[in-house]
N, C-alpha and C positions, 0 to 999 in steps of 0.2 A: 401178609398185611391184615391187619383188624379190619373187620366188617365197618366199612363209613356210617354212622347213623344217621346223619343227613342225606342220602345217596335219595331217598325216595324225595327230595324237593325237584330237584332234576327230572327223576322219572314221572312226578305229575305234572310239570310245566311240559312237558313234552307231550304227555294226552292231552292237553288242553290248546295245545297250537292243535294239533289233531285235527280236534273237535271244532275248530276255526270257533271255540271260544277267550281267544287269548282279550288281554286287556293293555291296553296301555294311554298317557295321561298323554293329552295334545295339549300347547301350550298358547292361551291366547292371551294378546297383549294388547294394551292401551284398556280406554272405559268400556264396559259393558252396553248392550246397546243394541236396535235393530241389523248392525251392520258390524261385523267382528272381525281383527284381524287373527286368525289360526297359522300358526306357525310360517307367519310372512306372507300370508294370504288373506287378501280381504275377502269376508262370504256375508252374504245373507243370513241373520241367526236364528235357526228353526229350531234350535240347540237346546234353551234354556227357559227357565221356570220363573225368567222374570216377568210374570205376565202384565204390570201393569208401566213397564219399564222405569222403576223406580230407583234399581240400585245405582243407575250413573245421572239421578236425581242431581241438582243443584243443592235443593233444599237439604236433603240426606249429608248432602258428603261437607256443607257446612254446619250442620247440627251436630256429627260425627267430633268435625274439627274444633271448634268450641266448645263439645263435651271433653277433650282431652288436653286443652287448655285449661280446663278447670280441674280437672277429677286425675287426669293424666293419663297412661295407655293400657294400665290393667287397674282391675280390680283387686288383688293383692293375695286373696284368700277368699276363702268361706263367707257368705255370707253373714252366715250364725258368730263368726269367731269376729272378723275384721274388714272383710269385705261387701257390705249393704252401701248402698248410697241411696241418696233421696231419689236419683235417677231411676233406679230401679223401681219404687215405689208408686212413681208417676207414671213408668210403660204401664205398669202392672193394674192400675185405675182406670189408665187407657184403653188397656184390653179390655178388661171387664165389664166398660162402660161400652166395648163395641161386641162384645156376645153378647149382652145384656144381663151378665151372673152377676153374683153376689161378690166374688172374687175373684184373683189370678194371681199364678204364679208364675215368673222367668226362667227357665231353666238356661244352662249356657249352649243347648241345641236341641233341636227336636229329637233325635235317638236318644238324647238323655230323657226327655221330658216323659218318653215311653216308656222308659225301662224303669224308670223310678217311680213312675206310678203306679204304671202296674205290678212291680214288686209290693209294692207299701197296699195294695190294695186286698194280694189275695196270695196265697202259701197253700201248703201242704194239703191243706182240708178240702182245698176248694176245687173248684171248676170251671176252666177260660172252656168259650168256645167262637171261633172266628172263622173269618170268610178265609177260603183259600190264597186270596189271592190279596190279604193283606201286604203294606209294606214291611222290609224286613224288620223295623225298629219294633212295633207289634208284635211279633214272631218272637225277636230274641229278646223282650219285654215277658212274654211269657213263659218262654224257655226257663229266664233269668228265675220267676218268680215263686218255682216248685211245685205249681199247681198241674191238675193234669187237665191235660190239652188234648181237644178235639176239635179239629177242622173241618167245615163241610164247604162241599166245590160251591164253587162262586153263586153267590145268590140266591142261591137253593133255600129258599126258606124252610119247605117241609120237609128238607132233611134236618135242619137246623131245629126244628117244633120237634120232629122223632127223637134226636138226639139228645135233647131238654128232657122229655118223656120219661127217656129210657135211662137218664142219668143224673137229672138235678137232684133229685131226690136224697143221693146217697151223697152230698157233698154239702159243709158250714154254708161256701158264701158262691153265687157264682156270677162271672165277668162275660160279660158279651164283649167282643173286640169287630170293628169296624172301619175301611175308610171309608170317608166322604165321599172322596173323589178318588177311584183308584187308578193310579198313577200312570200305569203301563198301557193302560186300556181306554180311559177318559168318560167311562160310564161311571155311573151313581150308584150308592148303595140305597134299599129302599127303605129310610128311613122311619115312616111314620110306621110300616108294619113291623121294622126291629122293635122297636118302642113298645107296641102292644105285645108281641113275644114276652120280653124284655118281663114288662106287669105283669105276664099272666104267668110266670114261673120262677118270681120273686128273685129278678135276677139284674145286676148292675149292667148300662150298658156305655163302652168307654168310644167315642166316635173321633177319627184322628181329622183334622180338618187340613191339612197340611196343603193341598192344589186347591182347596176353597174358600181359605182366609184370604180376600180384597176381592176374588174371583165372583162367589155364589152371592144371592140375597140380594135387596133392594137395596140395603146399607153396604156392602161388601164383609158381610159378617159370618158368610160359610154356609155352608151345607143346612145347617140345621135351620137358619132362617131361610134360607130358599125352601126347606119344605113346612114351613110355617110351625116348627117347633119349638121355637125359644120359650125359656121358663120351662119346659119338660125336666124330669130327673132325668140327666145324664151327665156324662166328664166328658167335656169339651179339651183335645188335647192341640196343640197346630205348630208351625213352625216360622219365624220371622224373616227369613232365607228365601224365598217364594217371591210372592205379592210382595212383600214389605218391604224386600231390598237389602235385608241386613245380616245380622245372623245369631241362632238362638231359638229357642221354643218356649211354648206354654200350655199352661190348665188353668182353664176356666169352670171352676164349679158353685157349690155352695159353699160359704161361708168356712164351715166346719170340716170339707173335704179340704181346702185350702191350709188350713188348719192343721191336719192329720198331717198333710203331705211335707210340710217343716218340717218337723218334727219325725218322721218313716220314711219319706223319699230320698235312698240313699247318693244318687246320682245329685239332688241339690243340697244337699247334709256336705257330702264330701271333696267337694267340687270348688273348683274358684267362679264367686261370680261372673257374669255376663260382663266385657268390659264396655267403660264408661263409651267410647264410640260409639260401638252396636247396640247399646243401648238406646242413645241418643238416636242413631238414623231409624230404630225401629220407631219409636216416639214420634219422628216426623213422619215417616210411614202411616203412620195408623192415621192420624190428622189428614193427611194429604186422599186419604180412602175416603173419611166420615166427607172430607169438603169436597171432592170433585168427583159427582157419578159418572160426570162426562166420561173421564179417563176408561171406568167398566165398562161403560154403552161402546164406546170406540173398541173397545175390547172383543166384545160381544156380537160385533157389526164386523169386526174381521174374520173372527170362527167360522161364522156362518159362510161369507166369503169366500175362505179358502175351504171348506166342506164342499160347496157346491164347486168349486174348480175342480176340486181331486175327483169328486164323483162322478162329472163330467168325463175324464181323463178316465176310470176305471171301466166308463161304458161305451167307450167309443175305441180305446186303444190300449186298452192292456190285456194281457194273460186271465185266462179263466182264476188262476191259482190266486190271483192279487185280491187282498178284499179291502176295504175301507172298514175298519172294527168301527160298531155302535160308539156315538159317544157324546153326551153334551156337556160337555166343560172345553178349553183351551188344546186339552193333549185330544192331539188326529193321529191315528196309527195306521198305515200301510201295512196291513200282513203278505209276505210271501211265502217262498217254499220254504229255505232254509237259513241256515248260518254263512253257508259261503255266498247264497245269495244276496241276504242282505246289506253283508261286506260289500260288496261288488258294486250294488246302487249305491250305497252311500259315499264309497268311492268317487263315481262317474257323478252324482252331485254336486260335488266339492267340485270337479273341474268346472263343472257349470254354476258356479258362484256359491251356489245353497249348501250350510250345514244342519242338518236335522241328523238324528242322533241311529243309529244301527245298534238296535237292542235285539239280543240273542240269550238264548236259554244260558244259563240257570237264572236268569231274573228274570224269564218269562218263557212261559210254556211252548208260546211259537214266535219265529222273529220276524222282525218288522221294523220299516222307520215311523221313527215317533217326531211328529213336528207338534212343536210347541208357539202357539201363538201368541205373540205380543199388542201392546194395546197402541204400541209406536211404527208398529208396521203401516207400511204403507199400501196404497189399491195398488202401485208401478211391483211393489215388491212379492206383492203374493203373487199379484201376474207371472212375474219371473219364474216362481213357485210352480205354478201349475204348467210351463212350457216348459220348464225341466224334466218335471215329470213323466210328462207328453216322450220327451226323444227317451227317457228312458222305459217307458212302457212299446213305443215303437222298436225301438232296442231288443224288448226282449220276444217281442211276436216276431221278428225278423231277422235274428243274429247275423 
């Protein structure tokens, strides 16, 4: 028999159950919501990135349904060729008007919005350099874009100033890449000092706002207005999927970056518009963020909330190994020991009502459950949260 040339898929799904990093999709049904039914199970949702609990919005999903009674359920094509609508036009004012840029663009998701901007931004000549621990749309945004790429570990500024030093010099144009809010972790990037970086070695700096749009700022306008940056030269990039409820991404820049990116961004060049629905529910999204801070402060008042339960719970009754990772945004991360470990609690969760999510390497260096908080969570619900926790930290000092 001929050598199978397939044979090696086989043999790496079998290192990867191994490595108890296997994957697979659980299906949940009915609206999205504080309270989620998972595969015939109702649980607690610690799961999701809906932070301001908007996607099973009323308002959303009749803005949605009226955008497709007019416009109907796709948008057809390309922007450029046959698929623009005025819908489009109006998120994209709306955005702008909520970074406070000059412009914005729609992309039809956030990994696109990455990858085709920072293609259109920088090539062969040039020079990305980013945090480690960006999201991967970043990553294969620069990959995508032929520039050469240097990464320095998380936050480390003066490896990041060394690496400027010792390499801007020899490159056309060069890109700083950033998240806001990084994702895995729920810590901040430090903003105003990228910024000065950024000026002092005449270098672009692209910031993904994707956990901080409706999240961060007095307006719920992201990271860069939480650190009192708006109007700085930067590319404001984020995603509608989140906060907003919907789905889809954008850039928010100057005028003429807006401009460029028509015109070079291959990922909105080639692409079918955003369709008329998700257009429309981002639309009500963004309005529903500018008109009620309530919903952020409720937001904001649970974080803290469920912070001080798990921290309580980390000092009184779990394992040395457990830690609570730094973090002021929504995402609370549980570090343990391992992969099978953290299989195992998220497991014993789920019988006890709570689903918070069991992240394991390769998308993140060490594993942990990642609870994501909601702004529809309730005080009965995080309680729940924290006595879960409780029998599973009892659990493991006592097997």
């Amino acid at each position: 028999m001929p050598p199978d040339p397939y044979a090696w898929i086989d043999q790496t799904l079998q290192a990867i159950h191994r490595a108890d990093w296997y994957r697979s999709v659980q299906a949940v049904s009915g609206s999205p919501g504080s309270v989620v039914t998972l595969e015939g199970q109702k649980l607690l949702n610690f799961a999701s990135n809906d932070y301001l609990g908007l996607a099973g919005d009323e308002r959303l999903i009749q803005a949605a349904i009226a955008a497709t009674q007019v416009y109907g359920t796709g948008s057809t094509g390309s922007r450029l060729l046959s698929g623009h609508r005025e819908l489009h036009h109006r998120l994209e004012q709306a955005i702008a008007d909520l970074k406070q840029t000059a412009a914005a663009l729609v992309f039809s998701s956030g990994y696109l919005a990455n990858l085709g901007t920072i293609s259109a931004l920088v090539g062969a000549r040039d020079l990305i350099v980013a945090d480690q621990y960006n999201h991967a749309s970043l990553k294969s945004g620069a990959a995508l874009s032929g520039a050469t790429v240097m990464n320095y570990p998380h936050s480390d500024l003066t490896l990041l100033r060394q690496q400027l030093q010792q390499h801007r010099s020899h490159h056309r144009r060069c890109l700083m890449l950033t998240d806001s809010v990084f994702s895995m972790d729920g810590d901040l990037c430090r903003l105003p000092d990228l910024l000065a970086i950024a000026e002092s070695f005449d270098a672009m700096l692209l910031i993904d706002e994707a956990h901080a749009t409706g999240v961060l700022g007095e307006r719920g306008s992201g990271g860069v207005e939480h650190f009192g940056c708006t109007g700085r030269p930067l590319i404001q990039i984020g995603t509608l999927s989140k906060a907003l409820g919907s789905l889809g991404g954008y850039v928010a820049g100057t005028a003429p970056l807006i401009d460029l990116l028509r015109n070079r961004a291959p990922t909105w060049i080639y692409t079918t518009g955003l369709s008329p629905a998700d257009t429309a529910a981002a639309l009500a999204a963004v309005q529903i963020v500018t008109q009620e801070p309530q919903r952020r402060q409720r937001l904001w008042q649970n974080v803290q909330i469920l912070q001080q339960m798990l921290q309580n719970v980390l000092e009184h009754f779990a394992p040395p190994t457990w830690k609570l990772l730094p973090s002021e945004s929504p995402i609370l991360c549980l570090q343990v020991e391992d992969a099978a470990t953290v299989l195992s609690l998220g497991r014993q969760l789920r019988q006890w009502g709570v689903w918070a999510a069991a992240v394991r390497p390769p998308t993140v260096p060490t594993s942990r459950l990642r609870f994501t908080v909601m702004a529809t969570h309730t005080p009965d619900q995080l309680q729940q949260v924290a006595i879960a926790l409780q029998k599973l930290a009892l659990g493991a000092c006592h097997p």
